[in-house]
C-alpha positions in Angstrom: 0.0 0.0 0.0 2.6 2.3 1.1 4.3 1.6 -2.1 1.4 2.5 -4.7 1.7 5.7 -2.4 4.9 7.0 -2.9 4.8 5.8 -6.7 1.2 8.0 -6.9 3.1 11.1 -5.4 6.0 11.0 -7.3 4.1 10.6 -10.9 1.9 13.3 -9.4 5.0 15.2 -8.4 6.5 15.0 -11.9 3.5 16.2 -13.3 3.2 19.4 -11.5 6.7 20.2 -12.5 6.0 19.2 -15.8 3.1 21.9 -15.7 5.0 24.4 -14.6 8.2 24.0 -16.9 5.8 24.2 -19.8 3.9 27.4 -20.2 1.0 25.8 -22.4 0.4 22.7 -19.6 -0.4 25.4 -16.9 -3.5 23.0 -16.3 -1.2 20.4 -16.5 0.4 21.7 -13.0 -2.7 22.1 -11.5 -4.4 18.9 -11.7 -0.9 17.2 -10.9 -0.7 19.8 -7.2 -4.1 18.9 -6.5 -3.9 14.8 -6.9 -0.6 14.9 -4.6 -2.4 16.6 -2.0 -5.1 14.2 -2.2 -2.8 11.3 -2.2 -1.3 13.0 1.1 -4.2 13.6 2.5 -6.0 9.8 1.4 -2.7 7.8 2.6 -2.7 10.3 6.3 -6.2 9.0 6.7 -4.8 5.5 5.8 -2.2 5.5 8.3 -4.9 6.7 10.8 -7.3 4.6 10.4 -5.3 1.9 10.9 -3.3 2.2 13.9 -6.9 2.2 15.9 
């Protein structure tokens, strides 16, 4: 799990930079910031959820 994770953030990551490197992809950037925060915030509530 933690491994689909990292792998999730890091092509999510890439994207953002990706974005922002080329003017044209500015969406690009966008949609890549706001899938790694919901990856952050998805595998938080994982690690949560299951220490209870």
């Amino acid at each position: 799990m933690w491994t689909l994770l990292i792998v999730l953030l890091v092509i999510w990551l890439g994207l953002s930079v990706l974005g922002f490197v080329v003017k044209g992809l500015l969406w690009l950037a966008v949609l890549g910031v706001v899938l790694f925060l919901a990856t952050l915030v998805f595998g938080f509530l994982r690690r949560g959820r299951s220490k209870v």
